[in-house]
C-alpha positions, 0 to 999 in steps of 0.5 A: 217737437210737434212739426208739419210733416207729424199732422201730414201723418195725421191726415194720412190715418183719416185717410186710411180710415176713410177709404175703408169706411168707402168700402165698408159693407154697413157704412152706417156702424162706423166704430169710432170708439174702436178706432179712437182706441186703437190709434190711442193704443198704437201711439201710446205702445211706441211711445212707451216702449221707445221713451221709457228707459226700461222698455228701451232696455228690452229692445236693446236685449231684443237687437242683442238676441237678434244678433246672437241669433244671426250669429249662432244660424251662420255658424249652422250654416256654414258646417252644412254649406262651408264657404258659400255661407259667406264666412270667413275663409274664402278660397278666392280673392273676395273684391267684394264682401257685399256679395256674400250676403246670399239671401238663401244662405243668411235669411232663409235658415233663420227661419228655420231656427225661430220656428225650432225655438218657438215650438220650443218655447210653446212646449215650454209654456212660454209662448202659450202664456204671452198668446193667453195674456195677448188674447185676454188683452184684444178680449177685454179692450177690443171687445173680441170674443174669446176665440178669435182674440186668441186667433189674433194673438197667437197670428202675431207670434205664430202667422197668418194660417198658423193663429187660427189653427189654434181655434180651428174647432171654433172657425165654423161657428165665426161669424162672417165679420169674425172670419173676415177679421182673421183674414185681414189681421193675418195679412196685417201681421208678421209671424216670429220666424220673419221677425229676425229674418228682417231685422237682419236684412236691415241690420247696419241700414235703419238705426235700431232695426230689429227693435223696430221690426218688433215693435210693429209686429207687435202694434199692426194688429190693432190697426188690422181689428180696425180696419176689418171692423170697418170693412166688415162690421161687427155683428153685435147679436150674432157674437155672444159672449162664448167660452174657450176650452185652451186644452184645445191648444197645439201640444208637442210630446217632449221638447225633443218633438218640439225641436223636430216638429219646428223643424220641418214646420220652419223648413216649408216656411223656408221652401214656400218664401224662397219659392215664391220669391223665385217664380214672383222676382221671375214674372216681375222680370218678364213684364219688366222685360216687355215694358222694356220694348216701349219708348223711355217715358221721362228719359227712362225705360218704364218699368213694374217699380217705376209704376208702382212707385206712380201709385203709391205715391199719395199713400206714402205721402200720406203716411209722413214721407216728403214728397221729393220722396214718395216715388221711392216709398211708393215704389216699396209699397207696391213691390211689398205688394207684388213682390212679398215683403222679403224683396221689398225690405231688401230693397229698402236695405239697397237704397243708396246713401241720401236716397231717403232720410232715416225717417223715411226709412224708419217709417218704410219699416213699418209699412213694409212689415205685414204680410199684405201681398198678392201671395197671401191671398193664395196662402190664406185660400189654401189655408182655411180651405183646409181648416175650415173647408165648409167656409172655402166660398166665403173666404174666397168671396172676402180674401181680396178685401182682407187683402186691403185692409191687411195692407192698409193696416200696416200703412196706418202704423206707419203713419201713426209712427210718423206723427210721433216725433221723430227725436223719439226714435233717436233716443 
């Protein structure tokens, strides 16, 4: 049923398309009827795939997979590393079984096996034919043009620099709203190998996880074309219609060389994310720790998190959470921002009991899973520098304001979600 805190949610899409209309380059080419559309389309999408009783078999196949894969990525794991896996077998006394969740031992290796099975998959045409199908998809009801509707596509399967690889031969001819659109749909999306990385990190902590984690994968890329048609609007005679050649697609030899190569694909995927989170967790800690030195502010010490959860109050508010709430919602928004989504889903996952409601934390999912944080931005850099080096000052000029609407665009779905109402979830 229809209640307060659904039109609280309302008010918080307004709100995000508002704050990007304020900082649009033309705000006179507001898209309405894109921004209609996509917020129909997000809404309709989880509707369906969370009311219908077949869609809700598919997830329930999908948190089934998520598991099996978790379990079959242990056992890998534990031939290689033995007991420090966290397995059955400890040598020692074990006083705490929390403990042996290590993130480098269950999370990290996941990553490895997606990204193995989706290069698999992509040899085997099956990735390919949902990339096609999803490309034709943004073409024909969001009036992108054939190679950046297949960028956007292939960036919710594959990531944010790993999409437009496939149209890599098209990126000088973009036009700047094109390119800036990619930016911002690469940050407002996550790429497969993450997918089960955080459903099992919220595994047994939101009802449901790993079909929510899919679901918003899947509906943050219309809210990311949204956003970034507002921020920078598109240029209606610049972008002609223009064919695609899908021979140009990333190919593998055998399926053999497709295992190998997803492989050490997914192994520096696993080295950047533990890196990153090691030196950002460091230099959080080092601030944290100067902080420290001033006097408590409200009877506690001040803080990078207590900071951030000031700020992002309001928007988590906005969003559909109750206010009592918001300091807390806001806080992971700002470690999502911070900190990468990674450390900010973990810390979703160690609230304690009655810290938030499980509508907060299904809508925290939402928010949370998108790649709209400080890192990304020297990701993205490094990325198109290489695939389009011609274009590296452009990017560099249009990555921060990619950065606000890849981060808003995920708060938007969340807000979508959260003016559903909340039985649909329980289901």
């Amino acid at each position: 049923m229809f209640q307060l805190q659904n039109a609280q949610s309302l008010l918080g899409i307004v709100a995000i398309c508002a704050l990007c209309w304020l900082a649009s380059e033309r705000r006179s080419r507001f898209p309405w009827r894109l921004a209609l559309g996509a917020v129909a389309a997000q809404a309709a999408l989880v509707a369906i795939l969370f009311g219908a009783p077949a869609a809700r078999g598919v997830l329930a196949g999908a948190g089934a997979a998520v598991d099996g894969l978790a379990g079959a990525t242990s056992a890998g794991v534990a031939f290689v590393f033995g007991f420090l896996a966290g397995g059955p077998g400890q040598p020692y006394d074990v006083r705490n079984p929390g403990a042996l969740f290590v993130f480098a031992f269950h999370v990290l290796p996941v990553i490895l096996v997606i990204c193995a099975l989706s290069a698999l998959l992509w040899h085997w045409r099956v990735l390919k034919w949902l990339t096609e199908a999803f490309g034709l998809l943004f073409q024909k009801t969001m009036g992108l043009r054939g190679p950046p509707a297949l960028a956007t596509a292939a960036t919710i399967f594959m990531g944010q620099v790993e999409g437009p690889i496939f149209i890599r031969s098209y990126l000088p001819m973009l036009t700047r709203s094109e390119l800036f659109l990619l930016l911002t749909v690469g940050m407002s999306c996550v790429s497969g190998s993450t997918v089960v990385a955080y459903a099992l990190i919220l595994k047994g902590v939101v009802p449901g996880a790993a079909a929510h984690v899919l679901t918003a994968s899947l509906i943050s890329a219309p809210a990311g074309v949204l956003l970034a048609r507002i921020l920078v609007p598109r240029e209606p005679a610049a972008e002609t219609p223009q064919a695609f050649n899908a021979g140009s697609l990333k190919t593998y030899e055998s399926s053999i060389d497709a295992l190998m190569r997803g492989t050490s694909d997914g192994l520096q995927i696993a080295l950047s994310v533990g890196a990153t989170l090691i030196v950002f967790v460091a230099l959080i800690a080092m601030v944290d720790g100067l902080l420290g030195l001033a006097p408590p502010l409200g009877g506690a010490p001040l803080s990078v998190e207590r900071g951030l959860g000031v700020i992002f109050s309001p928007l988590a508010w906005a969003m559909g959470i109750p206010w009592r709430e918001a300091p807390t919602a806001g806080a992971l928004l700002g470690v999502k921002l911070v900190l990468t989504e990674f450390t900010a889903f973990a810390n979703l996952a160690h609230l304690p009991p009655g810290a938030v409601s499980d509508r907060t934390r299904v809508i925290m999912t939402y928010a949370l899973c998108g790649f709209g944080n400080i890192a990304s931005v020297g990701i993205n850099v490094a990325g198109y520098s290489v695939l389009v080096p011609e274009r590296r000052t452009e990017v560099m000029g249009m990555v921060w304001k990619a950065l606000m609407g890849g981060f808003l665009a995920t708060c938007m779905t969340a807000a979508v979600v959260g003016a559903l109402p909340s039985a649909l979830y329980a289901r």
